[in-house]
NUVEX-332913 format. One line per field, with one value per residue: residue number from 1; chain; x, y, z of N, C-alpha, C in turn. Coordinates in Angstrom, 1 decimal, padded with zeros to 4 digits, always signed. Example, Ala and Ser with C-alpha at 12.3 -4.5 7.8 and 13.67 -1.06 7.14 Angstrom:
<nodes>
num (1; 2);
chaine (A; A);
n_X (+013.2; +012.8);
n_Y (-005.7; -002.2);
n_Z (+007.8; +007.1);
ca_X (+012.3; +013.7);
ca_Y (-004.5; -001.1);
ca_Z (+007.8; +007.1);
c_X (+013.2; +012.9);
c_Y (-003.3; +000.0);
c_Z (+007.8; +007.9);
</nodes>
This chain:
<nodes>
num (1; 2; 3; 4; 5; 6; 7; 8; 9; 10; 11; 12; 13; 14; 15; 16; 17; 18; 19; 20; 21; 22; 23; 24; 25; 26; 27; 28; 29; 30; 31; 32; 33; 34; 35; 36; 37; 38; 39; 40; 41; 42; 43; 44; 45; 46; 47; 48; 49; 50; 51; 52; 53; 54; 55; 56; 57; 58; 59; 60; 61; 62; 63; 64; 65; 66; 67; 68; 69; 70; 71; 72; 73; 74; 75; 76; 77; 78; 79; 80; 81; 82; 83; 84; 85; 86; 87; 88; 89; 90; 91; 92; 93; 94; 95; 96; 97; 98; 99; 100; 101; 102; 103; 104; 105; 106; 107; 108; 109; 110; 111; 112; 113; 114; 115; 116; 117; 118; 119; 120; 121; 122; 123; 124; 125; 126; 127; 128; 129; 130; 131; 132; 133; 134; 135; 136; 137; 138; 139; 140; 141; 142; 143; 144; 145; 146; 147; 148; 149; 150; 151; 152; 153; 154; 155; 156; 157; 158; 159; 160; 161; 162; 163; 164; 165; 166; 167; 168; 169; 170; 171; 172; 173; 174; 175; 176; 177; 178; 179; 180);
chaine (A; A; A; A; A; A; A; A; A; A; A; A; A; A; A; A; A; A; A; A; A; A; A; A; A; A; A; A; A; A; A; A; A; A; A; A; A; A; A; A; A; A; A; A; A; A; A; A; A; A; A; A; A; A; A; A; A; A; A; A; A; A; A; A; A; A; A; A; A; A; A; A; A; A; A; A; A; A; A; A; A; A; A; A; A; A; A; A; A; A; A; A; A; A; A; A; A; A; A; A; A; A; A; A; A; A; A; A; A; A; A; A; A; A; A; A; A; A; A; A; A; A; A; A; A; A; A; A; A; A; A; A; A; A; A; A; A; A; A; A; A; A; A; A; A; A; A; A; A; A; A; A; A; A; A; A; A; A; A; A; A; A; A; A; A; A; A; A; A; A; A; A; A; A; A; A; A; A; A; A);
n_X (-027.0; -026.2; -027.1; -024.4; -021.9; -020.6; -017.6; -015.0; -011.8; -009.0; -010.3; -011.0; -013.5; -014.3; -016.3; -018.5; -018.9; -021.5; -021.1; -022.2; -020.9; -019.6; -016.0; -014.3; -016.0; -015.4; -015.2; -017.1; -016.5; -016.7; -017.0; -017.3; -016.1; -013.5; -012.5; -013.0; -010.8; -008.5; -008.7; -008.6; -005.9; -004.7; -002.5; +000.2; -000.1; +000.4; +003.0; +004.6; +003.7; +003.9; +004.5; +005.2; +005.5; +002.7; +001.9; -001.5; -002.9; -005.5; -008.7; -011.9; -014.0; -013.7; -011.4; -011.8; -012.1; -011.4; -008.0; -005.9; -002.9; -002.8; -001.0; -001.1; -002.0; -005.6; -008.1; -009.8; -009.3; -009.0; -008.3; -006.3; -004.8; -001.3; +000.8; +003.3; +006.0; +006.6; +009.4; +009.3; +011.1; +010.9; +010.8; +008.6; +006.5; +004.5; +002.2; +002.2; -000.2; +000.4; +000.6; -000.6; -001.9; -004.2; -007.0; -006.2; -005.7; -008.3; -009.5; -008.4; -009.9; -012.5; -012.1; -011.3; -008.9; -006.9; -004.0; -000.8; +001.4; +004.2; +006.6; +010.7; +011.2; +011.2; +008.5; +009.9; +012.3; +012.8; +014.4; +016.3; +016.4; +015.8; +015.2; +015.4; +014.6; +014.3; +013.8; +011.8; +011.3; +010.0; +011.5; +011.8; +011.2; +011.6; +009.8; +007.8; +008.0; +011.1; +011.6; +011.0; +013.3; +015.2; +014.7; +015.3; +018.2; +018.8; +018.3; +020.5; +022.6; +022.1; +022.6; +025.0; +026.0; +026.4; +024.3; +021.9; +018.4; +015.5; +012.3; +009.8; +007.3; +004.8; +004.4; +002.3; +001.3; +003.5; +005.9; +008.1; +008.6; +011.2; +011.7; +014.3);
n_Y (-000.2; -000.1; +001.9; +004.6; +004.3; +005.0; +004.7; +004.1; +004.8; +004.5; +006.6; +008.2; +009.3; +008.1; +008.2; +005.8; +004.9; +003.3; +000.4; -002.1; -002.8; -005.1; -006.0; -008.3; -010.8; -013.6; -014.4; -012.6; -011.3; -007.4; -003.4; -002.4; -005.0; -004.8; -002.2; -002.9; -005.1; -003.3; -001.2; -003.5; -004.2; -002.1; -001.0; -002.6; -002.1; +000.7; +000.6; +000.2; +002.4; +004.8; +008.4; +008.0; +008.9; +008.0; +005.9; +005.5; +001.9; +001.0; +000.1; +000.5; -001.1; -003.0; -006.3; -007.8; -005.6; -003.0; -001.7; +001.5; +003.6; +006.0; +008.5; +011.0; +013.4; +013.3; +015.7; +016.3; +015.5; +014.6; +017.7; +016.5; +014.4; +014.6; +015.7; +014.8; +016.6; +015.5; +014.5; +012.8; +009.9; +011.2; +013.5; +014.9; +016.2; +015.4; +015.7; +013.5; +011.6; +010.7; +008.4; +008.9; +007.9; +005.2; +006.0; +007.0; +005.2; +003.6; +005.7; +005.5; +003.1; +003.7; +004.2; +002.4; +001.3; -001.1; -001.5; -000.5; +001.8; +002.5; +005.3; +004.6; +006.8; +008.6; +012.1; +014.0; +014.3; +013.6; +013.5; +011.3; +007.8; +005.5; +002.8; -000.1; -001.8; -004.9; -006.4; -009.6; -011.4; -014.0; -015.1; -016.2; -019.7; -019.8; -020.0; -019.3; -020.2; -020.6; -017.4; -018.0; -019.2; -017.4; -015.4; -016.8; -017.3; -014.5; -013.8; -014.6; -013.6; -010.9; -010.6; -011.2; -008.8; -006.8; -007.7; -006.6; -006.7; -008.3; -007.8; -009.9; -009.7; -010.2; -009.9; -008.8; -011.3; -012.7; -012.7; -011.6; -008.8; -007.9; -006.1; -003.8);
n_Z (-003.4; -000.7; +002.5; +003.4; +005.5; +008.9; +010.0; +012.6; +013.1; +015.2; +016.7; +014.7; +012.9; +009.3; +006.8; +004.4; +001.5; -000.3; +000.9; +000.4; -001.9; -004.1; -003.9; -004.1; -006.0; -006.2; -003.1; -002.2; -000.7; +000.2; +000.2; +002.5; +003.9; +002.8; +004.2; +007.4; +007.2; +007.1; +008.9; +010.9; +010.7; +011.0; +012.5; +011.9; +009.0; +008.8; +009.7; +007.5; +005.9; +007.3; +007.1; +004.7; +001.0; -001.1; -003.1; -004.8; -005.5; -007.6; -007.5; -008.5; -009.5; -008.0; -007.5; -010.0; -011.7; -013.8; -013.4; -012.1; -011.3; -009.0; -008.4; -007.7; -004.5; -004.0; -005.1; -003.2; -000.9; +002.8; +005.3; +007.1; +006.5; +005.5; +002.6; +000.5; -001.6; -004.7; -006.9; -010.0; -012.1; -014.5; -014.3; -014.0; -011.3; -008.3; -005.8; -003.2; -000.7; +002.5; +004.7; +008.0; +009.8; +011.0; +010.1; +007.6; +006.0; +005.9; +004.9; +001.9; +001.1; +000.9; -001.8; -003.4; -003.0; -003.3; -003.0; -001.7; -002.4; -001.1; -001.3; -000.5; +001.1; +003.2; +004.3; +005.2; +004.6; +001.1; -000.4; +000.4; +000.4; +003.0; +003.1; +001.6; -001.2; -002.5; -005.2; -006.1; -008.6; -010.2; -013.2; -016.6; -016.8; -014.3; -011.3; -008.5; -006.0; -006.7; -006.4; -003.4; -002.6; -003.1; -001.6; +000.7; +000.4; +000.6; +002.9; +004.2; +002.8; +003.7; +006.3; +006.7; +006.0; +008.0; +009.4; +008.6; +008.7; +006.4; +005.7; +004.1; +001.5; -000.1; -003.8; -006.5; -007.1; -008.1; -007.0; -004.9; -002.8; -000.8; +002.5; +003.6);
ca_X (-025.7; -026.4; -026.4; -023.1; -021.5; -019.4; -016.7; -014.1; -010.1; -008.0; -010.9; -011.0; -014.3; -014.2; -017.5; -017.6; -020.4; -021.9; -020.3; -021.9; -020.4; -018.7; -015.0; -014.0; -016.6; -015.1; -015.4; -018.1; -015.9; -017.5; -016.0; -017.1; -015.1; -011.4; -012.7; -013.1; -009.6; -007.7; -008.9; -007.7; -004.5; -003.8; -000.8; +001.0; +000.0; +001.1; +004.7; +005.1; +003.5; +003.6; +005.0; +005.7; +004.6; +002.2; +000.9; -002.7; -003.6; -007.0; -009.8; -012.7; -014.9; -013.3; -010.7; -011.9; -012.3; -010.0; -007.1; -004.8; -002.3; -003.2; -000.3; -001.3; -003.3; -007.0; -008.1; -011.0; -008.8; -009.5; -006.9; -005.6; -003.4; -000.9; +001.3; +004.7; +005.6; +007.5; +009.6; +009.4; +012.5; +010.7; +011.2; +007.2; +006.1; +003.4; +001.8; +001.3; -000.7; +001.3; -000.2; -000.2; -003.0; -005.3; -007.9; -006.0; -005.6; -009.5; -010.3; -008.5; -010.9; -013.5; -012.0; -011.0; -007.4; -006.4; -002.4; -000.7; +002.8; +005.2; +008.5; +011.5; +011.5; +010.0; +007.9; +010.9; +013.2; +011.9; +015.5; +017.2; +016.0; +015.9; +014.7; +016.3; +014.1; +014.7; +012.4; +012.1; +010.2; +010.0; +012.1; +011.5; +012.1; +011.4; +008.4; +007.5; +009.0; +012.1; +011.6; +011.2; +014.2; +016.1; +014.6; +015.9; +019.0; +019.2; +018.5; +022.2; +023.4; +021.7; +023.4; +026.8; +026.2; +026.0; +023.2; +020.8; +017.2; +014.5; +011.0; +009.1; +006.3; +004.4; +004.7; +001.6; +000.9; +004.4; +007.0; +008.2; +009.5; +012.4; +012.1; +015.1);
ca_Y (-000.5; +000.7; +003.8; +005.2; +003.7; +006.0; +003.4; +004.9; +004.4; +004.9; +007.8; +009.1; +008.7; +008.0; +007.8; +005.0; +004.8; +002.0; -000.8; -003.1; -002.8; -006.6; -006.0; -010.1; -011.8; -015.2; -014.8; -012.2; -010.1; -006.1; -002.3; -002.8; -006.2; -004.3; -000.9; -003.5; -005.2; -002.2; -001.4; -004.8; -004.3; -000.7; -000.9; -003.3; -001.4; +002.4; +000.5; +000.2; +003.2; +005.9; +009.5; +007.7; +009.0; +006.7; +006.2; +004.3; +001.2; +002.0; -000.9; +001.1; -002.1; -004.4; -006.9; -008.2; -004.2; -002.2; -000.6; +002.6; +003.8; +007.1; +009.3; +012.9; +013.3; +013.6; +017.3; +016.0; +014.4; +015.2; +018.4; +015.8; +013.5; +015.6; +015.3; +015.4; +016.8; +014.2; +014.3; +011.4; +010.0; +012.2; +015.2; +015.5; +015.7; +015.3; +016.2; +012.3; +011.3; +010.3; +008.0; +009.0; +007.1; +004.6; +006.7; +007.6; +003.7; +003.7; +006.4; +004.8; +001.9; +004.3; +004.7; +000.8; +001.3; -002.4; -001.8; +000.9; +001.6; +003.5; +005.6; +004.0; +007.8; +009.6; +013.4; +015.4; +014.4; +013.3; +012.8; +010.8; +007.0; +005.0; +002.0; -000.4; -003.1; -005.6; -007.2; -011.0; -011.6; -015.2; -014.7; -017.1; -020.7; -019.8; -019.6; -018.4; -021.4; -019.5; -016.7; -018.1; -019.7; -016.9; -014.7; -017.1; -016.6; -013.0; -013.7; -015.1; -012.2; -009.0; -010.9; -011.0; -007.3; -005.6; -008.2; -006.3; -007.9; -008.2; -008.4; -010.1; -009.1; -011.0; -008.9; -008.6; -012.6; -013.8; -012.9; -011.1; -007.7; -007.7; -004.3; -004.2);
ca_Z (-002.8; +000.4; +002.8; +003.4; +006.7; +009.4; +010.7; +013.0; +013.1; +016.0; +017.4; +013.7; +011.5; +008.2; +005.7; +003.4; +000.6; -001.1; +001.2; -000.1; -003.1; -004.1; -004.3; -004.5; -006.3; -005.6; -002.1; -002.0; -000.2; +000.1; -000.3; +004.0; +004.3; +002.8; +005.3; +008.3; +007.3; +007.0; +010.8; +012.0; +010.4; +010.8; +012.8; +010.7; +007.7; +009.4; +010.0; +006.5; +005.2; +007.6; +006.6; +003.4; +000.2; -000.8; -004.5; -004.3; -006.8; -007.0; -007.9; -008.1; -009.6; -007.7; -008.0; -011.4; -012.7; -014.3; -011.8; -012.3; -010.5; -008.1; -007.7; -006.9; -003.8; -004.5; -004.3; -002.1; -000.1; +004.1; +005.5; +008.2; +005.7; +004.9; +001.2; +000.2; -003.0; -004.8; -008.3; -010.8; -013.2; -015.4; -013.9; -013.8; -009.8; -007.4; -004.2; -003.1; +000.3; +003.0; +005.7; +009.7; +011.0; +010.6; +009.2; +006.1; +004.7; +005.7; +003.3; +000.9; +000.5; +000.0; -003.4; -003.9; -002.8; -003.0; -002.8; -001.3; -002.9; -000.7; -001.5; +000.8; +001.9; +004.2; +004.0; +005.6; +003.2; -000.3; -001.6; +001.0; +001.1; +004.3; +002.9; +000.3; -001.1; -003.2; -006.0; -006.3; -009.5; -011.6; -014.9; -017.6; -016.3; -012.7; -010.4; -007.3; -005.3; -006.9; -005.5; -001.9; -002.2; -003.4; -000.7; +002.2; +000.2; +000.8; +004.3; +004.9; +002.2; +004.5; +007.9; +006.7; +005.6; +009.3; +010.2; +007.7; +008.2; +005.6; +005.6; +003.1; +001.1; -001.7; -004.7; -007.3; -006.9; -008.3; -006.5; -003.1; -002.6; +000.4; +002.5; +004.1);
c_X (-025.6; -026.0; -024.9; -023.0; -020.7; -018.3; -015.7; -012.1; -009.3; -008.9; -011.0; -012.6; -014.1; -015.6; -017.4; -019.1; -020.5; -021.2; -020.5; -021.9; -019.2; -017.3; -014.3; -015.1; -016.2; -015.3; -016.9; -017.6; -016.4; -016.3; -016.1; -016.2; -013.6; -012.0; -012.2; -011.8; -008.9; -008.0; -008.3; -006.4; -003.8; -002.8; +000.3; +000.9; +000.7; +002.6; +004.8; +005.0; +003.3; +004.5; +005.4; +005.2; +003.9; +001.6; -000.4; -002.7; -005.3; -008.0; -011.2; -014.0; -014.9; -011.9; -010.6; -012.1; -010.8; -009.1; -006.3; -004.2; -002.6; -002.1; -000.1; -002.7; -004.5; -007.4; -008.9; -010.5; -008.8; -008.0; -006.0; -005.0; -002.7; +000.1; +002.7; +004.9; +007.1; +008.1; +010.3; +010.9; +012.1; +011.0; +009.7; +007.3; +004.6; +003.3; +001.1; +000.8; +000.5; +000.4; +000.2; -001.0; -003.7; -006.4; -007.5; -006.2; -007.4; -010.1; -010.2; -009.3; -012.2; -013.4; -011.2; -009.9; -007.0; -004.9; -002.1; +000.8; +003.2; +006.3; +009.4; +012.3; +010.4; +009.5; +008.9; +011.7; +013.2; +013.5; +017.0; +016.6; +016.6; +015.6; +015.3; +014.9; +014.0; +013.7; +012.8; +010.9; +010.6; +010.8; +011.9; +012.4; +011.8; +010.3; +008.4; +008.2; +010.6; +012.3; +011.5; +012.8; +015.3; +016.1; +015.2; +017.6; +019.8; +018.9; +019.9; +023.0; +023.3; +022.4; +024.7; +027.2; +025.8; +024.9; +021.6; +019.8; +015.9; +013.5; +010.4; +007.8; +005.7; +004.3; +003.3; +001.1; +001.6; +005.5; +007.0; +009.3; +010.2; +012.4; +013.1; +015.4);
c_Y (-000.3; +001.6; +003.3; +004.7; +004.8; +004.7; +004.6; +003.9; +004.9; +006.9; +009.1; +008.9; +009.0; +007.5; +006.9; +004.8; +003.5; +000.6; -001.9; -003.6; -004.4; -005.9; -007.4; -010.8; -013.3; -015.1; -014.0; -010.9; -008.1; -005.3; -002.4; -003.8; -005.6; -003.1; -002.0; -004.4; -004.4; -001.9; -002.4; -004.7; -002.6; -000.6; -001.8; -002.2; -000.2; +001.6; +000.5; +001.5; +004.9; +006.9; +009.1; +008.3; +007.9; +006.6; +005.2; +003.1; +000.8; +001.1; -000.2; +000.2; -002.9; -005.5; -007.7; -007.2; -003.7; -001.5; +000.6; +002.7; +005.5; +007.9; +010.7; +012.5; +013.6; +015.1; +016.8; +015.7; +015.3; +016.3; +017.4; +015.2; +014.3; +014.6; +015.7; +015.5; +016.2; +014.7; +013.3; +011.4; +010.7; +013.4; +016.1; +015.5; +016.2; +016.1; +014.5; +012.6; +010.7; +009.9; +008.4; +008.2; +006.3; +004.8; +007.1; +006.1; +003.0; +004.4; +006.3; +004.3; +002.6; +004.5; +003.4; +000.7; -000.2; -002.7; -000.4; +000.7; +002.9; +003.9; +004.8; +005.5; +008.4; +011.3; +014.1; +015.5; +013.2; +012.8; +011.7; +009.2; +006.1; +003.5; +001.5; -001.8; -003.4; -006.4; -008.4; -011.3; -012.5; -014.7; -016.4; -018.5; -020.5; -019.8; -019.1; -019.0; -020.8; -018.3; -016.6; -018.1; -018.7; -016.0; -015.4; -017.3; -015.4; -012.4; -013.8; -013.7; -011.1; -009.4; -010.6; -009.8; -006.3; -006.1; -007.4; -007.3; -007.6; -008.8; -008.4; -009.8; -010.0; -009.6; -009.1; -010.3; -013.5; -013.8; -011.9; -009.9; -008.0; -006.7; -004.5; -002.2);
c_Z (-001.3; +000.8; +003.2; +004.9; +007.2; +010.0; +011.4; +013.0; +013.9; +016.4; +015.9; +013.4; +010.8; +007.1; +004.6; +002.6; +000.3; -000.4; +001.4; -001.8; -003.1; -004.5; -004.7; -004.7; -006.0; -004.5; -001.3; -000.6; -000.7; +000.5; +001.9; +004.3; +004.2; +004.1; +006.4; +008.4; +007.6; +008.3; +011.3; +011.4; +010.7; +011.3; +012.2; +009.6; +007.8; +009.6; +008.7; +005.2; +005.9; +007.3; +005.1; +002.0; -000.7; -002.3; -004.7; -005.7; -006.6; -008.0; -007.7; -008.8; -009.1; -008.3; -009.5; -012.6; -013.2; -012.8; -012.1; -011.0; -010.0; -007.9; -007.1; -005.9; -004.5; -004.3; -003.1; -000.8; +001.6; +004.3; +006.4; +007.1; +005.2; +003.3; +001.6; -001.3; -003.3; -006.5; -009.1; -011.2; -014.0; -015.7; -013.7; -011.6; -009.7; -006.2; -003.5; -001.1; +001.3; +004.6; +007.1; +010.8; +010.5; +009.9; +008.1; +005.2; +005.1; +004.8; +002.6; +000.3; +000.6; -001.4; -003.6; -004.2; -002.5; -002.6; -002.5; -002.0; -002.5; -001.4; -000.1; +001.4; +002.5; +003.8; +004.1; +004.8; +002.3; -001.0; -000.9; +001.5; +002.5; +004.1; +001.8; +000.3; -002.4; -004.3; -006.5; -007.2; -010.3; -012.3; -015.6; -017.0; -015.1; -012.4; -009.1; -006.1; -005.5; -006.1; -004.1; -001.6; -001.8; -002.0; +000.7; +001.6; +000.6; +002.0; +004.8; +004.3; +003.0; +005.9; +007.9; +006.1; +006.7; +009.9; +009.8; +008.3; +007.8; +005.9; +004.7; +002.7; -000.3; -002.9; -006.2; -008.1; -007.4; -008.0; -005.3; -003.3; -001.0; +001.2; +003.4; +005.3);
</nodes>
């Protein structure tokens, strides 16, 4: 699979094994090609996920492998990312990851972090969201064309509510989360 690569992120390094591990068969896309994305996007990505707690979705065969959801930091996990300790509707909690730099959504995709799913709060305070977003998902009879629609809908709704404005998000390949 090959050696282990050092790649850096914003003056960080980050170690990444086997990278040429296929994560998109169809396109032949490698566990190097998401690393080397996630670099080109880090500052987009860090607006959406920084201090956030962050739960990983975690493709560790690839996009055609099985996936789970990640919610407790990894013990392994480097001392620079720090955690926020989070509690479910369960009443179970965590200690999830919480991104600050570039180098944290790089070390993800050493462990086949394909989706990152934030809280709409931040580390300092865990029980006070900042964030409202909205889920635009098909229902029976609809499709995704639907969900555009609805979303340039709830463009005119978030204006004439204090001039609110939402940014869209494709949502798990059939509909669009709103983060507002």
């Amino acid at each position: 699979m090959g050696d282990a690569v050092e790649l850096e992120a914003a003056g960080r390094s980050v170690r990444l094994s086997s990278p040429d591990k296929i994560f998109f068969p169809e396109r032949g896309f490698t566990k190097l090609d998401l690393a080397q994305y996630y670099i080109a996007v880090g500052d987009g990505i860090l607006r959406a996920l920084r201090n956030r707690p962050t739960t990983l979705e975690r493709y560790p065969d690839g996009v055609t492998g099985e996936s789970f959801f990640q919610k407790r930091a990894p013990k392994n996990m480097p001392d620079w990312i720090p955690t926020a300790h989070i509690t479910f509707p369960s009443g179970r909690s965590a200690d999830e990851m919480c991104p600050t730099e570039p180098a944290a959504v790089l070390w993800a995709a050493q462990f086949g972090t394909l989706t990152f799913h934030p809280w709409p709060v931040r580390r300092d305070d865990v029980d006070s969201p900042d964030e409202l977003r909205i889920d635009l998902d098909p229902q029976p009879g609809t499709d995704y064309a639907d969900a555009v629609r609805a979303a340039h809908e709830l463009r005119e709704v978030l204006h004439e509510y204090g001039g609110l404005r939402g940014w869209p998000k494709t949502s798990g390949g059939r509909g669009l989360h709103v983060f507002v």
